[in-house]
FIKE-807116 format. One line per 5 residues: for each residue x negated, y negated, z of C-alpha. Coordinates in Angstrom, 2 decimals. Layout:
N
X/Y/Z ~ ...
end
This chain:
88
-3.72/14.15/-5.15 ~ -0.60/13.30/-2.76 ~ 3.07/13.97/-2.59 ~ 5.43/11.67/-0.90 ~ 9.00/12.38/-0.73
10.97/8.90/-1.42 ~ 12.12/8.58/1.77 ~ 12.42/4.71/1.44 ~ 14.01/2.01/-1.05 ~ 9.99/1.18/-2.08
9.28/5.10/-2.54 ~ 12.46/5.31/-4.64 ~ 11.40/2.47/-6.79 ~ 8.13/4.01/-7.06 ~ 9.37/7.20/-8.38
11.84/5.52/-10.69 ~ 8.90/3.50/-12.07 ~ 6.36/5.94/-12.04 ~ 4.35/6.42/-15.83 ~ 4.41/9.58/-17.68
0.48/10.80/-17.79 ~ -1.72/13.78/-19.64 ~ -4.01/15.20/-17.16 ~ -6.03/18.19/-18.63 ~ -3.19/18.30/-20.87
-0.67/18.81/-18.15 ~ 1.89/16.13/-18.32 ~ 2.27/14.50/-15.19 ~ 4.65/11.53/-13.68 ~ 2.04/9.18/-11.16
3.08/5.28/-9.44 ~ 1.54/2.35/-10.62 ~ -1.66/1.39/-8.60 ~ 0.84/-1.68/-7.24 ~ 3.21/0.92/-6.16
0.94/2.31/-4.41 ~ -0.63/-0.37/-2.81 ~ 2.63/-1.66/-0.99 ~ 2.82/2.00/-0.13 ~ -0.41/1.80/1.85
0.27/-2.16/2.93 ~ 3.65/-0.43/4.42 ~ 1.90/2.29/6.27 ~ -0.72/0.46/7.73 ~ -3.35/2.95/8.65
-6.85/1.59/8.94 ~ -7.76/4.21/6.05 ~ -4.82/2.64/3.77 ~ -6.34/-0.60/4.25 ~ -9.62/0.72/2.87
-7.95/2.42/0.30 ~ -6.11/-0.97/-0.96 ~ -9.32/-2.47/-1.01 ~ -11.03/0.39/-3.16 ~ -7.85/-0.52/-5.86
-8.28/-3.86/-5.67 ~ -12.52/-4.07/-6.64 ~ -11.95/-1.29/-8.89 ~ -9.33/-4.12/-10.56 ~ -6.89/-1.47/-10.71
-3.99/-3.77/-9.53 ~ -1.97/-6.14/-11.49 ~ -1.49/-9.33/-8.96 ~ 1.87/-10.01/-10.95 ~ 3.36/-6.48/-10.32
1.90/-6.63/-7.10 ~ 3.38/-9.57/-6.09 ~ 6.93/-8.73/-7.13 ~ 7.03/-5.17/-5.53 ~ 5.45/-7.16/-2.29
8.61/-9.99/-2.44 ~ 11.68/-7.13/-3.28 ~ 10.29/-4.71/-0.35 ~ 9.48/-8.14/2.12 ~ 5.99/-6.90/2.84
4.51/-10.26/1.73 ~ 3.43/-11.30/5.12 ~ 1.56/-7.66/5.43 ~ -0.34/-8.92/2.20 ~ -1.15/-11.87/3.64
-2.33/-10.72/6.82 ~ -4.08/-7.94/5.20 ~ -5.43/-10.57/2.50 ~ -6.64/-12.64/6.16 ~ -8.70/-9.66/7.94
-10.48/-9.16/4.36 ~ -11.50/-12.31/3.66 ~ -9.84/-11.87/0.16
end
């Protein structure tokens, strides 16, 4: 689990986006996986790279949705330079 403070116009989005969840029947607000992965493709740690691939074979990411949040938040070239290194 992870906080993040929206800090930024994506994290705002994120938050205003987010889906309302059960967990252990505690209800709970999380991002979208595509959210979160323009999260990670914003940070650019070596371990958010990793982490964006773990989404992406576990085929928890809409392209769509990704692709839009990518375009409004211009972090398209990111994806495709990301996309590049991982021979994706």
């Amino acid at each position: 689990m992870q906080f993040l403070s929206a800090f930024s116009p994506l994290l705002e989005e994120a938050l205003a986006q987010s889906v309302d969840i059960r967990f252990k029947d505690v209800p709970t607000r999380v991002m979208r996986a595509e959210h979160l992965v323009a999260v990670m493709l914003q940070t650019g740690r070596a371990k958010d790279f990793a982490r964006v691939l773990q989404f992406l074979e576990e085929g928890a990411v809409e392209t769509s949705l990704l692709t839009d949040v990518l375009s409004r938040h211009e972090l398209t070239s990111r994806w495709e330079e990301f996309k590049g290194r991982s021979n994706l």
